[in-house]
N, C-alpha and C positions, 0 to 999 in steps of 0.2 A: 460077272455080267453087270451090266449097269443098268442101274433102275428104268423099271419103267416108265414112272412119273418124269423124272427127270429128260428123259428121251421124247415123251407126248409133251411135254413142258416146249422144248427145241422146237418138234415141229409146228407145235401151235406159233410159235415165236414167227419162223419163219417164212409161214404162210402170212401169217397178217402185217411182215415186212411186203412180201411180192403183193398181198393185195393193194398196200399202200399205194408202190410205187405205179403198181397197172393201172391205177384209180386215179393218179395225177395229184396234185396239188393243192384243186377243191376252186380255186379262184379261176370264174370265168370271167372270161374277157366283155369291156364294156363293148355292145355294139357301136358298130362307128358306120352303120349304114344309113341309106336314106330313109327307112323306113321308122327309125329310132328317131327321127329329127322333129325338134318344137321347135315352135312361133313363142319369137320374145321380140322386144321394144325398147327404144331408147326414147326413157323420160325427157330428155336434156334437146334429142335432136330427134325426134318421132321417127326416126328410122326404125323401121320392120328387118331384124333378118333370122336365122335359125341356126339349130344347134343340133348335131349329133348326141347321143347319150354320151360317147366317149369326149366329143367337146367339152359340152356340160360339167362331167365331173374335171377335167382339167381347168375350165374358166371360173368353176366355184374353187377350186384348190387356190387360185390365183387370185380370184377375190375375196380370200378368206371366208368364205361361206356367211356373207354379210346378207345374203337374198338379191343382193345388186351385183349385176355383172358387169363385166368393162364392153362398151358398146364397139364393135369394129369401126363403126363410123366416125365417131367422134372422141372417143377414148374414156369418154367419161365412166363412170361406175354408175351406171344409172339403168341398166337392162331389166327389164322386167319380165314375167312371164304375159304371152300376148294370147285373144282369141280373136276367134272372126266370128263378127254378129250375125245368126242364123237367118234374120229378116232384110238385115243392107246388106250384110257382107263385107262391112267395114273390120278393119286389124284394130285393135283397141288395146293398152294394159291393162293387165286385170286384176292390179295393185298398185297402188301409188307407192311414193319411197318411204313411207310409214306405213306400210302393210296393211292398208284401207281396200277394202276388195269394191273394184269397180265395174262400172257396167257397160253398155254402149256408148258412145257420148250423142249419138245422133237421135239411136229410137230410146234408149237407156231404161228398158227393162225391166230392170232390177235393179231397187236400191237398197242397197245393204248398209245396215247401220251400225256401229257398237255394242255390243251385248253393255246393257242398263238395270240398276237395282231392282228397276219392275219386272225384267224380264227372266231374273234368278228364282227357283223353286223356292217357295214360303216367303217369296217377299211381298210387302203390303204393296196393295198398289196405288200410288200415288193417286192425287184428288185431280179433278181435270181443270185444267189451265181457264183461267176467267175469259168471256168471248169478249171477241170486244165492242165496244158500243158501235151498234148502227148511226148511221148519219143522221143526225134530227132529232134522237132520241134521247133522254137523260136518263143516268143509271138511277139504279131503285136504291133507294137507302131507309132506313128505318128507321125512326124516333123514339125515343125510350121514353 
């Protein structure tokens, strides 16, 4: 008679073959609905258009995953990620081609600036910039 380990060994095998296969693959598919689709921009020709999730990942495969995409309009590599300004409703990018995050250009909101030495945890912070002279007035100097 042949072991029992050995037999509970098979079946365990062979159930977690059938669960494999009943389970699939594991990779689901990128949606390619409309409901998956962003607003992007082309820097070079301000054309506005959109992109399925399934687009997307084939036009970054294709632009080498540079964060620029090739713009249908004009071919350039120049697509950007686009929003629409909550108060005009204007389509704007909302990075320039060196990953500068931007704002509206019309009401522009918000302006985002580069993370700076004063703005790192335990950095001194810098002395404040000298005002500049008023019209008419002579700066103050001191005589030793």
């Amino acid at each position: 008679m042949p072991n029992t380990k050995v037999i509970i060994a098979g079946v365990a095998f062979a159930a977690a073959v059938v669960i494999f296969f009943m389970r699939g693959s594991g990779d689901e598919a990128v949606p390619d609905t409309d409901d998956s689709r962003t607003n992007w921009i082309c820097l070079a020709c301000q054309k506005p258009f959109t992109l399925t999730a399934s687009e997307y990942e084939s036009e970054s495969v294709r632009a080498n995953s540079t964060g620029l995409l090739y713009c249908p309009g004009c071919s350039e590599q120049k697509g950007v990620r686009a929003a629409t300004c909550a108060t005009c409703q204007t389509m704007f990018a909302t990075m320039d081609a060196e990953g500068t995050s931007l704002g509206c250009p019309k009401c522009n909101p918000i302006v985002v600036t580069s993370k700076t030495k004063q703005d790192e945890p335990g950095a001194e912070p810098e002395p404040d910039a000298p005002v500049e002279e008023e019209a008419g007035k002579a700066p103050i100097t001191f005589a030793e």
